[in-house]
C-alpha positions as CSV (number, residue, x, y, z in Angstrom):
1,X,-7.5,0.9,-10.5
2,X,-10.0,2.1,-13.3
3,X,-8.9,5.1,-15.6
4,X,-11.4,6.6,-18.4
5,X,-10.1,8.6,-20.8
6,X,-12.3,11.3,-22.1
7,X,-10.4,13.1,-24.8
8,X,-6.9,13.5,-26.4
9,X,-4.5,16.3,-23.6
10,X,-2.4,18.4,-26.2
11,X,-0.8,20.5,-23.9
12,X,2.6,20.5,-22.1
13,X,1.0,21.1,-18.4
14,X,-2.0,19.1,-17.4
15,X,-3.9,19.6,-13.8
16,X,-4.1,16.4,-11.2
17,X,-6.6,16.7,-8.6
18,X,-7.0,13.6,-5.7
19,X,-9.2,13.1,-2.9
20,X,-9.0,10.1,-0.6
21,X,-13.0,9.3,0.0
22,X,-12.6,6.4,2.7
23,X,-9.8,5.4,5.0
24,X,-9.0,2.2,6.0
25,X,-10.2,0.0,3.0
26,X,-9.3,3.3,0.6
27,X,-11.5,4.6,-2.5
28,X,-9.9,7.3,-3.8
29,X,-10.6,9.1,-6.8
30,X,-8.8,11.3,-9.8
31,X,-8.9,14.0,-12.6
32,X,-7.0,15.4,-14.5
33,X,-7.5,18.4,-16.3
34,X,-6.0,20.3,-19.2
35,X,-5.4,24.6,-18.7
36,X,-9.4,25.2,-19.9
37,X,-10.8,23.1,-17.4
38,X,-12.3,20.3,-19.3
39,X,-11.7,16.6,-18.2
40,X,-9.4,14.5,-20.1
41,X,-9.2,11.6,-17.7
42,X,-10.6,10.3,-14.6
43,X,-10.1,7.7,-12.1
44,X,-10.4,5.7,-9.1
45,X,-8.8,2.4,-6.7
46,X,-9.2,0.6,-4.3
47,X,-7.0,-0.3,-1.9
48,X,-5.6,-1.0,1.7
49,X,-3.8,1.4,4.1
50,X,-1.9,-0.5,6.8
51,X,0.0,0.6,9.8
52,X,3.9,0.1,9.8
53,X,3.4,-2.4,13.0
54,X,1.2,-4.6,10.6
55,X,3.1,-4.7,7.6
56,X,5.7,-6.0,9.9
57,X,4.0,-9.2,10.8
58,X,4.7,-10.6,7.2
């Protein structure tokens, strides 16, 4: 996982927005926004999704 951190979030209520670009091997990416829209922080990881029936086979 990689976060940047753009400026300082003051207020009490921030904005999270996620979108899952790629499924299997996952990217996905963040933001996260204070109430007048500007970025304070972004993000993105990488990362597996496996089935239930493979995670059994441990």
């Amino acid at each position: 996982m990689k976060m940047n951190c753009f400026r300082p979030a003051y207020a009490k209520r921030l904005i999270a927005k996620a979108t899952l670009n790629h499924r299997g091997n996952a990217v996905g990416t963040a933001e996260m926004i204070d109430p007048n829209r500007k970025a304070v922080a972004a993000g993105s990881a990488t990362y597996m999704i496996l089935s239930p029936e493979a995670s059994n086979n441990e």
